[in-house]
Backbone as ProteinMPNN parsed JSONL, in Angstrom:
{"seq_chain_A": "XXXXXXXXXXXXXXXXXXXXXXXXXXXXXXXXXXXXXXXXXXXXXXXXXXXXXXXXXXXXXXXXXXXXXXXXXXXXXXXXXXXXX", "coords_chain_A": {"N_chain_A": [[125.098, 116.543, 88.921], [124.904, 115.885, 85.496], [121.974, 115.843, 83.308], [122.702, 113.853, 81.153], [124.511, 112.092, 82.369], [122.782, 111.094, 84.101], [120.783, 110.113, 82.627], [122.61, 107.643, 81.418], [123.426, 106.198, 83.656], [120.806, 105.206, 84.973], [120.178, 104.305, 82.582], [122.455, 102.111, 82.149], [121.348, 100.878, 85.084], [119.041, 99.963, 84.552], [119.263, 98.036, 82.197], [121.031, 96.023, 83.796], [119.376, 95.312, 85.902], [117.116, 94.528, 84.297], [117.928, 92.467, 82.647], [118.366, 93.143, 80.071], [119.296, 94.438, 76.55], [121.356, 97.314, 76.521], [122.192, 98.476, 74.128], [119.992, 98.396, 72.513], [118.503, 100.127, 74.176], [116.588, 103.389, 73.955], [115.887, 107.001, 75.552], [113.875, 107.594, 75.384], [111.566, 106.281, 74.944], [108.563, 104.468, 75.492], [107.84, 102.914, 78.549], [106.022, 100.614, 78.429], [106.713, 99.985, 75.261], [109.67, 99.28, 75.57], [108.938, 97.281, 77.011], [108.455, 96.933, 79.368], [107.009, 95.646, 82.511], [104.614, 96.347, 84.972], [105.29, 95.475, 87.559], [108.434, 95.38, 86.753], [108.95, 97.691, 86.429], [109.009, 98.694, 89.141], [111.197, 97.174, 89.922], [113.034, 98.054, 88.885], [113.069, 101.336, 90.076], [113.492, 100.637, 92.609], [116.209, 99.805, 92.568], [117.103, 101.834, 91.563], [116.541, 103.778, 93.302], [118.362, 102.764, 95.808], [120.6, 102.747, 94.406], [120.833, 105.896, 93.976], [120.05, 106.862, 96.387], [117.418, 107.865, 97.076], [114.167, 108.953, 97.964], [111.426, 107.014, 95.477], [108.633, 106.645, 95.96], [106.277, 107.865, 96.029], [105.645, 108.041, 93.425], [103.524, 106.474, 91.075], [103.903, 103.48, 89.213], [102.473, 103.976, 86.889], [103.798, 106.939, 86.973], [105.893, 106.997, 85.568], [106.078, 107.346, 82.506], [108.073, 106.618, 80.798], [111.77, 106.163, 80.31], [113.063, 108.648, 79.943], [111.094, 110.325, 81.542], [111.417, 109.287, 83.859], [114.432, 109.794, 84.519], [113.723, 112.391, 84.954], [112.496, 112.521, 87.412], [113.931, 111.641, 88.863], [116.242, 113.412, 88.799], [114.87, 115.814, 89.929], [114.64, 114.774, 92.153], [117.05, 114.328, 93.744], [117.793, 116.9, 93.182], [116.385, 117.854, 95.38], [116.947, 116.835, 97.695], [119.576, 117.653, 97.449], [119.353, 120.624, 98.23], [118.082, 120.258, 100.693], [120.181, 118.904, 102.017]], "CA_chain_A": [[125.229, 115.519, 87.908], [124.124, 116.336, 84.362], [121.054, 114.978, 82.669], [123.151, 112.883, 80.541], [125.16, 111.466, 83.208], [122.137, 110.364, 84.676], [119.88, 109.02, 81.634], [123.642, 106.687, 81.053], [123.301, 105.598, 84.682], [119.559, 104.618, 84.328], [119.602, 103.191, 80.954], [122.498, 100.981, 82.58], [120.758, 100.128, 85.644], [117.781, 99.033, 83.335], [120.092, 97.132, 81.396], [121.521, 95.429, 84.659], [118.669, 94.988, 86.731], [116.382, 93.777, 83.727], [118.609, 91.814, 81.753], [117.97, 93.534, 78.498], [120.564, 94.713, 75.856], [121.595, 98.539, 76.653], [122.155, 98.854, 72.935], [118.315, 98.814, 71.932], [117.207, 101.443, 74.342], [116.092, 104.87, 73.45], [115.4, 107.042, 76.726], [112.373, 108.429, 74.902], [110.459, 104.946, 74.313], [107.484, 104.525, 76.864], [108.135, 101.836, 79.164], [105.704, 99.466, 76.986], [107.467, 99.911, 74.062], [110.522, 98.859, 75.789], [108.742, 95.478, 76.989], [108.35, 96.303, 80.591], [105.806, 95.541, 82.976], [104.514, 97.315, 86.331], [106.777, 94.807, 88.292], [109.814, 95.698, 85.93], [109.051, 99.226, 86.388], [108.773, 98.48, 90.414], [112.223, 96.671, 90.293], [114.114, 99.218, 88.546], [112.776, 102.506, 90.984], [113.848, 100.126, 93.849], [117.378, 99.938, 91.911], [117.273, 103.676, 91.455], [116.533, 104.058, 94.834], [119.434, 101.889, 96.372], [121.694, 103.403, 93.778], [120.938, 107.082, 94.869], [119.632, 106.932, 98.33], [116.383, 108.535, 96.91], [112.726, 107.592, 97.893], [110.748, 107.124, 94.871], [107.15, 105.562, 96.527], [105.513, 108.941, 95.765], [105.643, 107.552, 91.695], [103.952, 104.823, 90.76], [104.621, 103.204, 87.535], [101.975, 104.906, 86.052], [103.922, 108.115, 86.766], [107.14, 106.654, 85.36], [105.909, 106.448, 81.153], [109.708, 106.702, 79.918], [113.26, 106.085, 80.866], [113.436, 109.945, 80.352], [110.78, 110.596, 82.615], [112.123, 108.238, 85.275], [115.229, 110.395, 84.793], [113.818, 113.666, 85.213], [111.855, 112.525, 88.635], [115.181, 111.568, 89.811], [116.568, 115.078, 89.16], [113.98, 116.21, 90.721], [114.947, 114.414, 93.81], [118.402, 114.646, 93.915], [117.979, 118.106, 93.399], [115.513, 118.241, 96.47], [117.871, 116.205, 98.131], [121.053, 118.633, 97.301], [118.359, 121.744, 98.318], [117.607, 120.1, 101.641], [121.317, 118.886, 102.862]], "C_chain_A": [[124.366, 115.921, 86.709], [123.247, 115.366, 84.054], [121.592, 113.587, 81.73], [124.052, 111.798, 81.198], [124.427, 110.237, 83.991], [121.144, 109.148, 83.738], [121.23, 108.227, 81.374], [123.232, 105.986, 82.469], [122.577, 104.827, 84.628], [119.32, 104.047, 83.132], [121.223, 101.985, 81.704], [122.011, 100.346, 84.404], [119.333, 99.548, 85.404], [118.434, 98.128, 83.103], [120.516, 95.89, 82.379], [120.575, 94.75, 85.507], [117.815, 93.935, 86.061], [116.7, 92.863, 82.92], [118.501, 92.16, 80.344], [119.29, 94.572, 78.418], [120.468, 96.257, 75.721], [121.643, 99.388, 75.158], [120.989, 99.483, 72.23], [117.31, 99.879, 72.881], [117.363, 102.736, 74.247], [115.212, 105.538, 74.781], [113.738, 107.813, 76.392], [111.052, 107.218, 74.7], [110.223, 105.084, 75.963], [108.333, 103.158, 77.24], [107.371, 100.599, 78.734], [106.515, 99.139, 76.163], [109.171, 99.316, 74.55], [110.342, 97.481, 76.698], [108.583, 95.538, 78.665], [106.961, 96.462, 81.43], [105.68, 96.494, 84.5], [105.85, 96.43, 86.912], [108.113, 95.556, 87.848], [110.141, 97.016, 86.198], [109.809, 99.437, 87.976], [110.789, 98.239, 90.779], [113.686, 97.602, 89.853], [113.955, 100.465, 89.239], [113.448, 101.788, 92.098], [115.285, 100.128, 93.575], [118.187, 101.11, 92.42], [117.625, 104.351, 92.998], [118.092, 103.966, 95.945], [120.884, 102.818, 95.819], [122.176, 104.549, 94.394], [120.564, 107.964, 96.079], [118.213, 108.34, 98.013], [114.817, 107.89, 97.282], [111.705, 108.022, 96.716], [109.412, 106.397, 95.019], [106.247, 106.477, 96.167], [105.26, 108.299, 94.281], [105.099, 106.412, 91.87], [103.855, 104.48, 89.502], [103.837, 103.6, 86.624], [102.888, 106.599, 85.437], [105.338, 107.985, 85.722], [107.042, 106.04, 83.388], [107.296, 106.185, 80.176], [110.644, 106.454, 80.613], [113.831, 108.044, 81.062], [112.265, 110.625, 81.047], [110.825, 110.304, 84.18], [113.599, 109.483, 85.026], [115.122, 111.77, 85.434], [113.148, 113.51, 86.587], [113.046, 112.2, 89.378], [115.87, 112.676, 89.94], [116.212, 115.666, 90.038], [114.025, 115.822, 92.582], [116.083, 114.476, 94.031], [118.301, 116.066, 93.829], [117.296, 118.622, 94.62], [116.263, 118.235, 97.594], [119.519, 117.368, 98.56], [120.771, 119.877, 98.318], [118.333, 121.316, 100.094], [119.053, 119.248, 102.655], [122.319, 120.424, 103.453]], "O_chain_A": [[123.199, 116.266, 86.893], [123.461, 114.191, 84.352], [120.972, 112.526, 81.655], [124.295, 110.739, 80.621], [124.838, 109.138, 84.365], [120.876, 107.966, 83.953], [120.746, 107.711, 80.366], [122.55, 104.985, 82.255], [122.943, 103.689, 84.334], [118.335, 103.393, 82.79], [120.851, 100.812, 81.705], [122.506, 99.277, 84.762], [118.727, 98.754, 86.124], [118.276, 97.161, 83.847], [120.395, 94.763, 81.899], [120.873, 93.617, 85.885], [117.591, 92.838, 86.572], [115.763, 92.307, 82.347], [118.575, 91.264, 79.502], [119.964, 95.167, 79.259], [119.629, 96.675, 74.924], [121.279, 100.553, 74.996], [120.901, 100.55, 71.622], [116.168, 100.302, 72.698], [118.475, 103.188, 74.517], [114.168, 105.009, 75.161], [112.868, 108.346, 77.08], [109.882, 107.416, 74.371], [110.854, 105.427, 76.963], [109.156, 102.542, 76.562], [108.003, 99.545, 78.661], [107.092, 98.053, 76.223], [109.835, 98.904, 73.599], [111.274, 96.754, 77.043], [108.572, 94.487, 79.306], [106.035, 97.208, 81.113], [106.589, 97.187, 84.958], [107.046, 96.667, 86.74], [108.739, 96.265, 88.635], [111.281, 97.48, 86.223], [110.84, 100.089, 88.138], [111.473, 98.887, 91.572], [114.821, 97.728, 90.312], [115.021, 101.049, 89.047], [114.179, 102.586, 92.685], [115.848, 100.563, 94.579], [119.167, 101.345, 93.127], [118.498, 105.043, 93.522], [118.646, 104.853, 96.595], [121.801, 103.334, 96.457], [123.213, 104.664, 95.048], [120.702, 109.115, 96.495], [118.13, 109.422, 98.594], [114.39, 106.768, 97.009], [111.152, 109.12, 96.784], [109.122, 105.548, 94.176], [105.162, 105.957, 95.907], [104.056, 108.04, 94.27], [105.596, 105.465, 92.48], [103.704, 105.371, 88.666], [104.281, 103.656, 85.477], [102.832, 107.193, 84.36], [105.721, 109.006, 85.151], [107.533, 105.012, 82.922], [107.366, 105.647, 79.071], [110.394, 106.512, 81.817], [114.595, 108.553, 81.882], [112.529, 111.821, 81.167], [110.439, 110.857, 85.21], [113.413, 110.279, 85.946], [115.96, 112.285, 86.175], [113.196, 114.605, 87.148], [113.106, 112.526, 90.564], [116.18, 113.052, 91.07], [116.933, 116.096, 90.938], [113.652, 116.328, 93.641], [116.1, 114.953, 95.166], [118.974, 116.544, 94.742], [117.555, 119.776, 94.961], [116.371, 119.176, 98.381], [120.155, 117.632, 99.581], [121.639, 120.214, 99.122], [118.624, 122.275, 100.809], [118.902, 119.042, 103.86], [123.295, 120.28, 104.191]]}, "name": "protein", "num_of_chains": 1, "seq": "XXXXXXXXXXXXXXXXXXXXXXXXXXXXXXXXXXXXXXXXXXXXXXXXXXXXXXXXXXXXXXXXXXXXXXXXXXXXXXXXXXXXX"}
């Protein structure tokens, strides 16, 4: 799955999970700047998770300062994932 396939995925299961308008986000804005809180962060990895049968507990929302660093730790596991089936 390409990078862009996936930051669309993740910017709409943001959008879905947090109720906020898919329009206004930018996968480069910190997760402040896009208004969310540890919880918010918490509820969207658990999302992520569900979505792609990945465990993200190793991260915690410290590690997660962007929508495009939340994307690339999911690469990162899906590709571990791909590597290890």
């Amino acid at each position: 799955m390409s990078t862009q396939s996936l930051q669309a995925l993740v910017l709409d299961l943001l959008a879905s999970t947090l109720e906020l308008d898919i329009t206004e986000m930018d996968v480069q804005l910190s997760v402040e700047e896009l208004g969310l809180d540890s919880l918010d962060v918490l509820k969207l990895t658990y999302a992520i998770e569900k979505r792609f049968g990945v465990n993200l507990s190793a991260y915690s929302h410290t590690d997660i300062s962007s929508v495009h660093r939340l994307v690339e730790i999911l690469a990162e596991q899906l590709a571990t994932q791909r590597a290890v089936s």
